[in-house]
Backbone as JSON, one array per atom type, in Angstrom:
{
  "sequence": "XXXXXXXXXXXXXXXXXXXXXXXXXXXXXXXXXXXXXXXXXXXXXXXXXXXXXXXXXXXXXXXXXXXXXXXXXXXXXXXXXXXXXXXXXXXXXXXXX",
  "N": [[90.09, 112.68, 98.82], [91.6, 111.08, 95.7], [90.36, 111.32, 92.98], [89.57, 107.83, 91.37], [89.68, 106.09, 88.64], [90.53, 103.88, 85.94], [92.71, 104.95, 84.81], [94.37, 106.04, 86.55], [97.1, 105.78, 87.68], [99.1, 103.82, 90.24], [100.97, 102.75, 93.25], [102.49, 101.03, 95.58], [102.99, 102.49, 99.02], [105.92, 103.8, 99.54], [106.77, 103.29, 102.4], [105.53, 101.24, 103.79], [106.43, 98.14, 105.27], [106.51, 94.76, 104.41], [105.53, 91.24, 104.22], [105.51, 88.32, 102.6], [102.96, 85.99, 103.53], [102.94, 82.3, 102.78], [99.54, 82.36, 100.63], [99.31, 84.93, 101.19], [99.68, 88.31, 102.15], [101.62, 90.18, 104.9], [101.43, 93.02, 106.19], [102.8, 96.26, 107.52], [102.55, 99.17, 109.23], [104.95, 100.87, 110.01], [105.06, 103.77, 110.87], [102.41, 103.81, 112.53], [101.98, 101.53, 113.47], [99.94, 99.74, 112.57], [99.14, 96.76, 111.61], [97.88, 94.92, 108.55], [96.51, 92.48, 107.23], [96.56, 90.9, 103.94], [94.36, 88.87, 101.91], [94.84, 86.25, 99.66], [93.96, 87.33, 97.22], [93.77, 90.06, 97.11], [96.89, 90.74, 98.0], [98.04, 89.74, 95.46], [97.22, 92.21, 93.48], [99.08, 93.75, 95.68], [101.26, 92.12, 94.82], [101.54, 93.26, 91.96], [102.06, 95.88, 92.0], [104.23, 96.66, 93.01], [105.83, 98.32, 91.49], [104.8, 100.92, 89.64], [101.61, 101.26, 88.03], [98.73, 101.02, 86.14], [95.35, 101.17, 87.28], [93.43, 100.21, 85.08], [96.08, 97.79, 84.65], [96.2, 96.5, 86.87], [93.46, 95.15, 87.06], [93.86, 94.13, 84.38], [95.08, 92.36, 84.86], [94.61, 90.54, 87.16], [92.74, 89.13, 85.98], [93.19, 87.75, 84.33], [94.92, 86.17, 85.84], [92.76, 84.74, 87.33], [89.65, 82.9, 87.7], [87.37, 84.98, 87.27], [84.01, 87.13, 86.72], [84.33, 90.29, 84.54], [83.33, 92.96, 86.25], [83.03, 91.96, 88.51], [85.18, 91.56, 89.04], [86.86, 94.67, 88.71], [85.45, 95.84, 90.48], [85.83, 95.2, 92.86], [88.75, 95.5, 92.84], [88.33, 98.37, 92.85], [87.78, 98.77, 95.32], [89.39, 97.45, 97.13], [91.83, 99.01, 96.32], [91.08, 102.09, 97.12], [90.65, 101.15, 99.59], [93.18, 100.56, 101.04], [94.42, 102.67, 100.0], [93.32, 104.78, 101.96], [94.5, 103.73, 104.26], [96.72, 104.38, 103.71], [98.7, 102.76, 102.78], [98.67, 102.52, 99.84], [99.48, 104.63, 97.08], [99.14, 107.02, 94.7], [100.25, 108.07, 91.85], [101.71, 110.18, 90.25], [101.71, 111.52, 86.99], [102.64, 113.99, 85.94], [105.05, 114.78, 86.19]],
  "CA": [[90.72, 111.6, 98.08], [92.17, 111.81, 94.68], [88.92, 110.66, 91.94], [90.07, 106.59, 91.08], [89.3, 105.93, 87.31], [90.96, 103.08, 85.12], [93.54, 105.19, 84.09], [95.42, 106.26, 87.72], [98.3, 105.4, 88.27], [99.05, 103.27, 91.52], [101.87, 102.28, 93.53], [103.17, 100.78, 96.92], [103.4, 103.59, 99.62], [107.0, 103.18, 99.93], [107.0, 103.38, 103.98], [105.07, 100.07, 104.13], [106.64, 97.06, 105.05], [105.49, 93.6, 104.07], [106.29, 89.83, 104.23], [105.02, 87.13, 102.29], [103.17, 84.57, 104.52], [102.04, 81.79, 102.38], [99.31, 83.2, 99.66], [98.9, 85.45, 102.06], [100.77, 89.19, 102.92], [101.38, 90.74, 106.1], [101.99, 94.12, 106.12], [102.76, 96.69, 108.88], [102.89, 100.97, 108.55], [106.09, 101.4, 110.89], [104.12, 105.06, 111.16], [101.37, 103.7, 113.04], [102.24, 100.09, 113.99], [99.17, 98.93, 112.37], [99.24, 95.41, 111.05], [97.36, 94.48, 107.73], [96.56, 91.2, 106.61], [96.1, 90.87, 103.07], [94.03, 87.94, 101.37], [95.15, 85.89, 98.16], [93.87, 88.57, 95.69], [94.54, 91.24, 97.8], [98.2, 89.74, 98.04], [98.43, 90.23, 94.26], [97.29, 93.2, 93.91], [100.03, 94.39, 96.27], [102.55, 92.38, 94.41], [101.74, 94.26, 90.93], [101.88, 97.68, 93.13], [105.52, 96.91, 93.36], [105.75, 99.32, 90.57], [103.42, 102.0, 89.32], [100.68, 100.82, 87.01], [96.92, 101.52, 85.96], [93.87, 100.1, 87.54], [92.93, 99.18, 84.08], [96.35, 97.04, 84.33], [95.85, 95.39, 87.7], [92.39, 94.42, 86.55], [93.62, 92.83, 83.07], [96.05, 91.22, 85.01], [93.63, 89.81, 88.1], [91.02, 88.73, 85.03], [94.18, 86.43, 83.67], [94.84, 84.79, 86.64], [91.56, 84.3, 88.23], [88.03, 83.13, 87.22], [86.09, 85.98, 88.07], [84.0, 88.04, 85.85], [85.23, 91.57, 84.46], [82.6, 93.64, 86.7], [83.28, 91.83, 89.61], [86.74, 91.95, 89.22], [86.81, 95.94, 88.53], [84.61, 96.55, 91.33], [87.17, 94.51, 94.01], [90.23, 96.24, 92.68], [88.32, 99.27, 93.14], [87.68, 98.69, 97.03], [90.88, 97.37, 97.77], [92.64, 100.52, 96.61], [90.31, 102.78, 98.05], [91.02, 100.86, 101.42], [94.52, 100.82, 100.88], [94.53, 104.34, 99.79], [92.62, 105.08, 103.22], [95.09, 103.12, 104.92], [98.32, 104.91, 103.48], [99.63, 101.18, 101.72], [99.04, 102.52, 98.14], [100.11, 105.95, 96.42], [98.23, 107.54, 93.5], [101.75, 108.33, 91.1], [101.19, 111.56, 89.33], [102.05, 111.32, 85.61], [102.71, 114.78, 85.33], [106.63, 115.5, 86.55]],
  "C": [[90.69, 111.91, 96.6], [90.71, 110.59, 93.94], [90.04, 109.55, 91.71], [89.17, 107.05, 89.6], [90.63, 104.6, 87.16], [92.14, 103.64, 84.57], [94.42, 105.7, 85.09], [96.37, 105.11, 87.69], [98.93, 104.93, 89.98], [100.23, 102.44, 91.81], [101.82, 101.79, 95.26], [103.33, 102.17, 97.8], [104.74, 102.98, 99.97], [107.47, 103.09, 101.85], [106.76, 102.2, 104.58], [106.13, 98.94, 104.0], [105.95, 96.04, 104.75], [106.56, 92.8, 103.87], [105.02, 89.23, 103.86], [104.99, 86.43, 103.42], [102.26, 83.21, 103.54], [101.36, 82.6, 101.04], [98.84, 84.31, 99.87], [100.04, 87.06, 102.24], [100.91, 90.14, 104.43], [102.29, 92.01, 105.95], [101.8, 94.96, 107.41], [103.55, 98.56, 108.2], [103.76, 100.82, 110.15], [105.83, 102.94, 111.09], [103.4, 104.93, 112.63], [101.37, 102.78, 113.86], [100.85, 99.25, 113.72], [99.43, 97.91, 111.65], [97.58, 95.29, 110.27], [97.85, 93.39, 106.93], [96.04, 90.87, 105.3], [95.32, 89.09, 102.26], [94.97, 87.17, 99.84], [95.01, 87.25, 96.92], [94.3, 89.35, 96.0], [96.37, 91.46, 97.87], [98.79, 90.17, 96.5], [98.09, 91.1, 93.52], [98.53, 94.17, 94.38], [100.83, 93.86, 95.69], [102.41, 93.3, 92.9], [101.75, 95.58, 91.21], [103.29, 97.98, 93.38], [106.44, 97.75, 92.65], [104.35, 99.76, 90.06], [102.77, 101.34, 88.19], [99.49, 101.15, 87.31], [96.66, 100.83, 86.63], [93.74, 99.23, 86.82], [93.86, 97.65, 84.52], [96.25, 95.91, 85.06], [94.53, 94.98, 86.96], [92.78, 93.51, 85.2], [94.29, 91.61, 83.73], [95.73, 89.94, 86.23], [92.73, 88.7, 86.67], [92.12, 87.32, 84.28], [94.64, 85.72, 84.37], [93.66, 83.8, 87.55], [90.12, 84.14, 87.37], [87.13, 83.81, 87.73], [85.51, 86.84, 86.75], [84.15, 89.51, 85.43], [84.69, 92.67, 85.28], [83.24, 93.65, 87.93], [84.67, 91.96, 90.45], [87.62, 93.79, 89.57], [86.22, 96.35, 90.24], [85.24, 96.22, 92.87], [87.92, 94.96, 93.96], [89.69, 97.65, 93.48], [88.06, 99.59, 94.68], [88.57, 98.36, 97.37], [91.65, 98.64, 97.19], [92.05, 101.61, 97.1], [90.77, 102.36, 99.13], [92.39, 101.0, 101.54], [95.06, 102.26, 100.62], [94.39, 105.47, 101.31], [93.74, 105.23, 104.29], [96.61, 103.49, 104.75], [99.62, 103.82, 102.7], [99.66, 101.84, 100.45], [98.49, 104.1, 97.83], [99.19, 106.33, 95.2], [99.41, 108.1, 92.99], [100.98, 109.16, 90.08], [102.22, 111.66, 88.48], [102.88, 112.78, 85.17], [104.33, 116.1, 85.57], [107.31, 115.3, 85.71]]
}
């Protein structure tokens, strides 16, 4: 797996489908036919994923809609893309083409 830092670049695997249910997303790898159920945060998350952006920016942008503090926040982003990463949902976008 590619080293995560604050400064990767992260996107949507474009193969994944997904439907809003509620605050809720349901996603499905038409690959695999696995079905993932994403939570509220998780949920947004995947919608700022709908284009490429930092860690850092999901995290400023979790920390402005949610009362959580900046550790705990950092340290959630960084397990949901890891799992998502795992899971083939989200891309690591290489800066350097």
């Amino acid at each position: 797996m590619t080293d995560l830092d604050q400064s990767t670049r992260i996107s949507r695997a474009p193969a994944m489908i997904d439907a809003d249910d509620g605050d809720e997303v349901l996603m499905l790898d038409p690959d695999t036919g696995r079905h993932i159920r994403l939570n509220p945060v998780a949920a947004e998350i995947w919608h700022l994923a709908a284009a490429p952006l930092t860690i850092a920016e999901v995290i400023a942008a979790l920390l402005e809609m949610f009362d959580v503090e900046a550790e705990v926040c950092e340290r959630e982003v960084f397990a949901f893309v890891r799992a998502a990463w795992d899971a083939g949902a989200i891309v690591v976008v290489d800066d350097t083409r």
